[in-house]
C-alpha positions in Angstrom: 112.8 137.5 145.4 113.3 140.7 143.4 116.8 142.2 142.9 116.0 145.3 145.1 115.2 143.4 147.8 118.9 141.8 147.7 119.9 143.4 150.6 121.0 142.6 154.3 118.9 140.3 155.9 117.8 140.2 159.6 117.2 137.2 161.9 113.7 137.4 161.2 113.6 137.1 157.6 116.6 134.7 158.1 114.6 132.2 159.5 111.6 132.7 157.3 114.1 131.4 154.5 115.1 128.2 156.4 112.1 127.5 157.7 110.5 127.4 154.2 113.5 125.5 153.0 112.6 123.0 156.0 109.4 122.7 155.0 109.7 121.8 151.4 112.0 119.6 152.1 109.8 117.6 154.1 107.7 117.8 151.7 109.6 116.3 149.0 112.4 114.4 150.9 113.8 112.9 148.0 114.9 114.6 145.1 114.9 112.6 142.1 117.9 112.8 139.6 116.0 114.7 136.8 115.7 117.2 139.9 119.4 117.4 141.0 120.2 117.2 137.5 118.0 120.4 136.7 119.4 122.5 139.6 123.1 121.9 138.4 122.0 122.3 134.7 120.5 125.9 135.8 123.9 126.9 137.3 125.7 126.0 134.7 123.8 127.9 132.4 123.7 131.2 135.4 127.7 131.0 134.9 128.1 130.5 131.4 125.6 132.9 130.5 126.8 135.8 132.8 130.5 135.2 132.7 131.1 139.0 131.9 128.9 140.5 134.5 131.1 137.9 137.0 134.5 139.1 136.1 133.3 142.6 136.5 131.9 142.4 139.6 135.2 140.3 140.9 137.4 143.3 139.2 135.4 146.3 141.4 135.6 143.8 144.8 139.2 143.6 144.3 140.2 147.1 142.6 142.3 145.2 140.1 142.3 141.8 139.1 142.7 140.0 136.2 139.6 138.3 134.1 141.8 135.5 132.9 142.3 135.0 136.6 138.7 135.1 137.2 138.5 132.9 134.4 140.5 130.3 135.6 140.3 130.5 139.4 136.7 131.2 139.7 134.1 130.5 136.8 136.6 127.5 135.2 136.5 125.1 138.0 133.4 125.9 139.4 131.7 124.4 136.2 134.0 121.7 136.2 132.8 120.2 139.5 129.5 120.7 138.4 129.9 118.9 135.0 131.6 116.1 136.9 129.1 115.7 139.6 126.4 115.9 136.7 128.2 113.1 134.8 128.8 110.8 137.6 125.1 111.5 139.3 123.3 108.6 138.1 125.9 105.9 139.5 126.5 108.0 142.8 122.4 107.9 143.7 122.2 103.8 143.3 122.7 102.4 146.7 125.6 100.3 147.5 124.9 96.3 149.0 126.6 95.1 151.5 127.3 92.0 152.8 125.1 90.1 155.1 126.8 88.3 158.0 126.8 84.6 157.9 124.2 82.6 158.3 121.7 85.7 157.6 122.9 85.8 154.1 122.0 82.4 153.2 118.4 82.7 154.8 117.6 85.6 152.3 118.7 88.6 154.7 119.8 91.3 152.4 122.4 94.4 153.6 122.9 97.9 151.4 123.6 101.6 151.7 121.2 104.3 150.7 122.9 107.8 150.4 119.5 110.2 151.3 119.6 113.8 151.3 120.6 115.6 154.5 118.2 118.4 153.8 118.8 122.0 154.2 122.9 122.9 153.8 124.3 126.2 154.5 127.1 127.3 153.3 129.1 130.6 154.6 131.8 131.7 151.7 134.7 133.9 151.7 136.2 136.5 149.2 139.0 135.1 147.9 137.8 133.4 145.5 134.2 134.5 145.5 132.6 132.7 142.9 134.0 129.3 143.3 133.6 128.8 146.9 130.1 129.9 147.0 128.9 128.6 144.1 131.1 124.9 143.5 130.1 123.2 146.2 126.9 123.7 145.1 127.4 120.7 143.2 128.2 118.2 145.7 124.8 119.9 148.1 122.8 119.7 144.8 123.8 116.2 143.9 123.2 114.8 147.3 119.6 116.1 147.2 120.0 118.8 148.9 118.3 122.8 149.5 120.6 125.3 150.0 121.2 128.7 152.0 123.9 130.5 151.0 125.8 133.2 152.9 128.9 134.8 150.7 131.3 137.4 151.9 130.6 140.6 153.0 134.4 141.8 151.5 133.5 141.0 148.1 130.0 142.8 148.2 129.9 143.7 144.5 130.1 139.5 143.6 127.6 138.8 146.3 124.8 141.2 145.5 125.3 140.2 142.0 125.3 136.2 142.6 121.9 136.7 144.8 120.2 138.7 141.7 121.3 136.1 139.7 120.0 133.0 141.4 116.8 135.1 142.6 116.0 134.4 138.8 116.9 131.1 138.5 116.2 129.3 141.9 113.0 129.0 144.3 114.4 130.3 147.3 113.2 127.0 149.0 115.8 125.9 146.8 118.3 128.2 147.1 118.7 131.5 148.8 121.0 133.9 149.1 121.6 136.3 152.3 123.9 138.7 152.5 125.2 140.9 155.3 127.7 141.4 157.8 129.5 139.1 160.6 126.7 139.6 162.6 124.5 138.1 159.6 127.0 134.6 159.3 126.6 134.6 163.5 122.9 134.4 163.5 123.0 132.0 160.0 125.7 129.9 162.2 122.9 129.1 164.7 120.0 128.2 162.7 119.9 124.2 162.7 121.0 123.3 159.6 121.3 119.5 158.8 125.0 120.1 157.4 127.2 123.5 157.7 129.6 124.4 155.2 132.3 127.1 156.0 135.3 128.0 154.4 137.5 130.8 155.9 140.2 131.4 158.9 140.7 129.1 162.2 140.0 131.7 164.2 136.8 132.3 162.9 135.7 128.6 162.2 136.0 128.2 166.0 133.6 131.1 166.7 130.9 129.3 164.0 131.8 125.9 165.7 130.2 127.5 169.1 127.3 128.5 167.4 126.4 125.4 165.5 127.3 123.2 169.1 123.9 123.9 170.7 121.7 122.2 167.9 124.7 119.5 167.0 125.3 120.5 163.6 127.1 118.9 161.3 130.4 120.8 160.2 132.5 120.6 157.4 135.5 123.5 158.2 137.5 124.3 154.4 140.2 126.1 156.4 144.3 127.3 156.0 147.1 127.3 158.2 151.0 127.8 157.1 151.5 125.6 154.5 155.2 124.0 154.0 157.4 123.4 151.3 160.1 120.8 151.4 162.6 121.7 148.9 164.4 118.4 148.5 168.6 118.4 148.0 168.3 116.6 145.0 165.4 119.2 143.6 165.3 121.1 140.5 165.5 124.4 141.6 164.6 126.4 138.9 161.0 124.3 138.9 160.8 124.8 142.4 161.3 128.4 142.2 158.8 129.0 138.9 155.8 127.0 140.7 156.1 129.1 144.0 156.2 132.1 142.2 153.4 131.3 140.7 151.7 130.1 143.8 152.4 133.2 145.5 151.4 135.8 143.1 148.3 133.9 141.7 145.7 136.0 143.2 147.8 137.9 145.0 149.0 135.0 147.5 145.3 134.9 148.8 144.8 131.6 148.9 144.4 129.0 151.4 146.5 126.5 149.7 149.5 128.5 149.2 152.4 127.8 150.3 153.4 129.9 153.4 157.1 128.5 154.6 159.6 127.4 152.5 162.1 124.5 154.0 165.7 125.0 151.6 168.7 123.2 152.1 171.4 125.4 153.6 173.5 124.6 150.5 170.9 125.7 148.0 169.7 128.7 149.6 171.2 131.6 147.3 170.3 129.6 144.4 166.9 129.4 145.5 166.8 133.3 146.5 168.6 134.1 142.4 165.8 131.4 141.0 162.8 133.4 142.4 163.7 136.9 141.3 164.7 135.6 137.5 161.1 133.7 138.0 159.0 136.3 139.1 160.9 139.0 136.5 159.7 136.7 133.6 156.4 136.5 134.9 156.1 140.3 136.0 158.8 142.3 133.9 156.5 145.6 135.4 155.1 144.3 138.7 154.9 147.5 140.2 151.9 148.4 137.0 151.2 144.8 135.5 147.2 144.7 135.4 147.8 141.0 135.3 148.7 141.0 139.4 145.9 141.1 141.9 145.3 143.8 144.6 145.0 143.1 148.0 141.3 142.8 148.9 141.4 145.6 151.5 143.6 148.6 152.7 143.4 146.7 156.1 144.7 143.5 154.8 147.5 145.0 152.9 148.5 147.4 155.4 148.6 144.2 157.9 151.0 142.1 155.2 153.4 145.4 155.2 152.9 145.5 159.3 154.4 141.6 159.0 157.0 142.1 156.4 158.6 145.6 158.8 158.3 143.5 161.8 160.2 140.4 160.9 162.6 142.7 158.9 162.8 144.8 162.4 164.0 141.5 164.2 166.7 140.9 162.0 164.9 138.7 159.2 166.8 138.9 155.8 164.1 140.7 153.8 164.5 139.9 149.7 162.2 142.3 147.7 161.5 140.7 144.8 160.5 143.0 142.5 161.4 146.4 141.5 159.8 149.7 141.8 157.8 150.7 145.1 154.1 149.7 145.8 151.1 151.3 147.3 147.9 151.0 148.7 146.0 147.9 147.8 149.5 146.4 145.8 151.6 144.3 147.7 154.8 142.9 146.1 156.7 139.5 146.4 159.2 139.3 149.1 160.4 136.7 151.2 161.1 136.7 154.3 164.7 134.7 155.4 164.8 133.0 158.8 162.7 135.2 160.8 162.3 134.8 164.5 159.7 131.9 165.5 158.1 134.7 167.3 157.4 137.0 164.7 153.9 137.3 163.1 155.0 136.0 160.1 156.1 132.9 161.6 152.7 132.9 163.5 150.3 133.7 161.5 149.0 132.3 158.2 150.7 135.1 155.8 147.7 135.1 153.1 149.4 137.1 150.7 152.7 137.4 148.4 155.0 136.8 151.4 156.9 134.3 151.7 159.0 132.6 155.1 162.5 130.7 153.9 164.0 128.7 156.5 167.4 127.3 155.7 167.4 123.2 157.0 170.6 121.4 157.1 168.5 117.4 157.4 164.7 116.1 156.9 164.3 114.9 160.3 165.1 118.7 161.3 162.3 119.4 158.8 159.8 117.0 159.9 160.0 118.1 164.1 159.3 121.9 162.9 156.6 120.5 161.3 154.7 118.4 163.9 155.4 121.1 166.6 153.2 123.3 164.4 149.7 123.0 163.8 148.5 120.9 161.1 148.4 122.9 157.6 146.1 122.3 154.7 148.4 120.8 152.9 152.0 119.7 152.5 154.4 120.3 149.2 157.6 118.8 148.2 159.8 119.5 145.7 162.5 116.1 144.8 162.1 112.6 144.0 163.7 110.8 146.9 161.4 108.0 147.3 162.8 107.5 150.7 162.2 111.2 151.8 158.4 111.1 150.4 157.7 108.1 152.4 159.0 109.7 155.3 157.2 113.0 154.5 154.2 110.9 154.2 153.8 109.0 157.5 155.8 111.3 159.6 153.8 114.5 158.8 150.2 115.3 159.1 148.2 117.4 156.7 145.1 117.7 154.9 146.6 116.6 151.2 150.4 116.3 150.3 151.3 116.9 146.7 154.4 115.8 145.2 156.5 118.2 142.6 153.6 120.8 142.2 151.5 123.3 144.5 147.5 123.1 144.7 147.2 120.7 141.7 145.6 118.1 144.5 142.5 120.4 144.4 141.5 120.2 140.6 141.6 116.4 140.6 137.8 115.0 140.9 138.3 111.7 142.4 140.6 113.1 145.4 138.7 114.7 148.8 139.5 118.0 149.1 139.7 118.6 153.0 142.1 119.3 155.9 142.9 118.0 159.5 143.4 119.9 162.8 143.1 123.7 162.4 143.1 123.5 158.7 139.7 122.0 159.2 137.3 119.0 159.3 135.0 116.9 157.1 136.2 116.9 152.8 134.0 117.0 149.4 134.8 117.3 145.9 133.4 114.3 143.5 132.2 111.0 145.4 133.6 112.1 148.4 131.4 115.6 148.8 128.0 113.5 147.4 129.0 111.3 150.8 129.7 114.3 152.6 126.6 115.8 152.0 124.3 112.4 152.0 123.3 110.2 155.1 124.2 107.0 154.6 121.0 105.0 155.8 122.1 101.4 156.3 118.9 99.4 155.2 118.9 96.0 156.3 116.0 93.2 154.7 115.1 90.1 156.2 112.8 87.1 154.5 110.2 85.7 156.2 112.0 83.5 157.7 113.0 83.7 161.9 116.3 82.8 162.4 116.6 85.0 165.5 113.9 83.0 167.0 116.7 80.7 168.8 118.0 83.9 170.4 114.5 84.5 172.5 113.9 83.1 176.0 113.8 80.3 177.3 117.4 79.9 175.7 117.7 76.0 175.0 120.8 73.8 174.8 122.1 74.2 171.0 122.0 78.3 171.1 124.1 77.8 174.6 126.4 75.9 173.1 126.8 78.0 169.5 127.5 81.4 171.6 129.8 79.7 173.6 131.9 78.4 171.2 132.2 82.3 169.8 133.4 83.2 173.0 137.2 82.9 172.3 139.9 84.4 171.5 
C-alpha cells in the first residue's frame, strides 16, 4: 500500500483487507518465534527511527503539546512493552503441562496447555495517547501469533495518516493494516468477525461496538474509563498527595483514562489540601496560562464541553477553586477543582477527561466506601495513607480494575501486572504474560499411551467398575 492511497477506507476495501489477513493466516497458522520476533523487531525500529516525525504529527493533532510528553507518554512505553514481550517470547510460546488425573497419569496419559494464535485481531484506538494505544498492544497481538487490523482515531488524523505510511513500508498488509476513517469506518470494522477485538475508548461507545461484534460472537477486550477515586487517607502526607494529582491531572492535559476524577478528603484536611494544590501546580506551571509544556485540549468541542461542566456545577453552588492565574482560551483548559458539587451535576456524572477535578469532603471510610459501590466501577482506585487497616478495607470492600497504593497510574508501567478494568471500565486485560494469554487460545492437549484404561467404562459394565463409581459417589 502506497502512502497516497492512505486514505478512508470503505466496507468494501475493508473486507478485502480481512479477508486476505484470514487467508494467510490459514495459511500459515502458526507463527514461529523468529516470526513474532521479526514483526516486533520492525516496530521497534518504525518508532525509533521516526521518533521526530511522531512528535510532530502528535504536536499539529493536539495544537500544542509537549515532545517530552510525547516522549514519555507515547513512544517510551510503547517500546518498552515491546522489548519486554520480545525478551520474555521464547518462555511465553513453550506450552505449559498439566497434571493428569489419577490413575491416567500412571498409565502414561500426559496433560499440557498450548497457547496458539487467535488469528486476525483488530484493534480500534483513540487520541489520547495516539501512538501508544495503537501501536503497544501490538506487542502482546504480535507475540501471540497474531495478524493485525488496525483502526486509530479519527481526532488525531495527523498521527494516523502518518502511522499507516509508516507501517505501509514496513508490514504486509496481511500482516498489518491500517484503516482510517470516521465512526462510520470503526462501525463497519466492529462487525467484520475478527477472532479477538481490541478497543479502547468511552463506555458509551464500547457498548455500541459490543452490539456490533454480538452477531458473530467476538471476542472483546474493552480498555475503558469511568470516575476514578482518590482516597486521601487522615494520616496522609498531604503535600505528596497534592504534587502527584497535580501531576496526574495536568499530564496531558487530564486526558487520560486513568486519572483520577473525584477526590475523597477528610473534612479536617480540606483547606490544606485546596493551599497544597495551588503551591503544586504554581511550581510545576509558574505561567500556565503560556507554558508550551501544558497540553491543549484535543478539540474546541471537548474544551468548550469541560468549561460547559465547570459553569454548571459552579451554577449549583459548587465551590469553584481556579488554580492557576491568568485567563484561558480556546483549546487551553486550566486546573480547577470543583468542591462538593451536586450528585446531579455533569461533573459528578460524567467522566471529567480533562484538568478538572471533583473534591468531596468525607468525615469516615465506610462513608467513602458506600459512595463508591453505589457508582459504577472505575478503572482504577488510588489511595493516599498507610493504614494497613484502611487498605484492606479499600481492598475487599471496593471494586475496580487496579488499586494502587501512594501513587496515580504507576500500576500501568509494571510488566508483570494485567492492565484491565471491571464493569463499565471494561472487560478482558493484557500487558506482559497476561496480554500473550489474552490474545492466545489456550488449547488443552491431552495424550494417552496405548494403553485402554477406559475400556472398563464401556458396556456391558461388570461388577468391579460398579463398585469403584460407587464408592465416588459421596460426599
Amino acid at each position: 500500500m502506497s502512502v497516497n492511497e492512505v486514505s478512508s477506507v470503505g466496507s468494501e476495501e475493508l473486507r478485502r483487507l480481512f479477508d486476505n489477513q484470514r487467508a494467510a493466516q490459514i495459511k500459515e497458522p502458526y507463527a514461529s518465534l523468529e516470526l513474532r520476533t521479526d514483526r516486533i523487531n520492525r516496530m521497534i525500529d518504525m518508532l525509533v527511527e521516526n521518533e521526530q516525525s511522531l512528535i510532530d504529527a502528535v504536536m499539529a493533532d493536539f495544537e500544542n503539546r509537549s515532545p517530552m510528553m510525547t516522549r514519555f507518554s507515547d513512544i517510551f512505553p510503547t517500546l518498552e512493552n515491546l522489548k519486554h514481550v520480545r525478551k520474555h517470547l521464547k518462555q511465553w510460546m513453550k506450552p505449559e503441562s498439566r497434571s493428569s488425573k489419577f490413575p491416567l497419569g500412571l498409565m502414561g496419559a500426559k496433560s499440557k496447555v498450548e497457547y496458539v494464535p487467535l488469528g486476525v485481531v483488530g484493534n480500534i484506538s483513540p487520541w489520547n495517547f495516539p501512538i501508544q494505544l495503537a501501536l503497544s498492544p501490538l506487542a502482546d497481538i504480535f507475540g501471540a501469533g497474531n495478524r493485525v487490523l488496525l483502526k486509530p482515531s479519527e481526532l488525531s488524523p495527523e498521527t494516523s495518516r502518518l502511522m499507516a505510511a509508516l507501517i505501509a513500508k514496513r508490514f504486509d498488509e496481511t500482516e498489518l493494516a491500517v484503516v482510517l476513517g470516521g465512526p462510520e469506518v470503526s462501525a463497519e470494522f466492529s462487525k467484520l468477525k475478527f477472532d479477538h477485538l481490541l478497543f479502547t475508548g468511552s463506555t458509551n461507545i464500547a457498548r455500541l461496538v459490543a452490539q456490533s461484534a454480538a452477531p458473530n460472537l467476538v471476542p472483546l477486550t474493552l480498555e475503558l474509563g469511568g470516575k476514578n477515586p482518590v482516597i486521601i487517607s487522615s494520616g496522609a502526607n498531604i503535600k505528596l498527595a497534592a504534587d502527584k494529582l497535580m501531576w496526574a491531572k495536568s499530564l496531558n492535559g487530564g486526558q487520560i483514562c486513568l486519572c483520577p476524577d473525584t477526590i475523597c478528603v477528610p473534612e479536617s484536611k480540606l483547606e490544606e489540601f485546596v493551599t497544597a494544590c495551588k503551591s503544586s501546580l504554581q511550581k510545576m506551571f509558574p505561567n500556565i496560562a503560556t507554558d508550551p509544556e501544558y497540553t491543549h485540549i484535543i478539540t474546541q468541542r471537548h474544551a468548550d464541553r469541560l468549561r460547559d461542566m465547570l459553569s454548571e456545577a459552579k451554577g449549583a453552588g459548587a465551590r469553584v477553586v481556579n488554580l492557576h492565574e491568568g485567563g484561558c482560551s480556546g483549546r487551553r483548559v486550566l486546573p480547577s477543582l470543583i468542591i462538593n458539587a451536586g450528585v446531579n451535576c455533569r461533573v459528578e456524572q460524567e467522566e471529567i477527561f480533562g484538568p478538572l477535578l471533583s473534591v468531596k469532603s468525607y468525615s469516615n471510610l465506610q462513608e467513602v466506601i458506600t459512595y463508591i459501590n453505589q457508582r459504577a466501577r472505575p478503572l482504577a482506585l488510588y489511595y493516599f495513607g498507610s493504614n494497613q487497616k484502611e487498605i484492606e478495607k479499600l481492598t475487599r470492600e471496593t471494586v475496580s480494575g487496579g488499586m494502587v497504593v501512594n501513587d496515580l497510574m504507576a500500576h500501568i508501567l509494571q510488566d508483570d501486572l494485567p492492565f484491565g478494568g471491571v464493569g463499565d471500565s471494561g472487560t478482558g486485560c493484557y500487558h506482559g504474560f497476561d496480554g500473550f494469554k489474552n490474545f492466545s487460545h489456550a488449547k488443552a492437549v491431552y495424550s494417552q499411551s496405548t494403553l485402554d484404561p477406559f475400556k472398563y467404562l464401556r458396556p456391558p459394565y461388570g461388577k468391579l467398575v460398579k463398585k469403584v463409581i460407587a464408592s465416588q459417589i459421596k460426599k
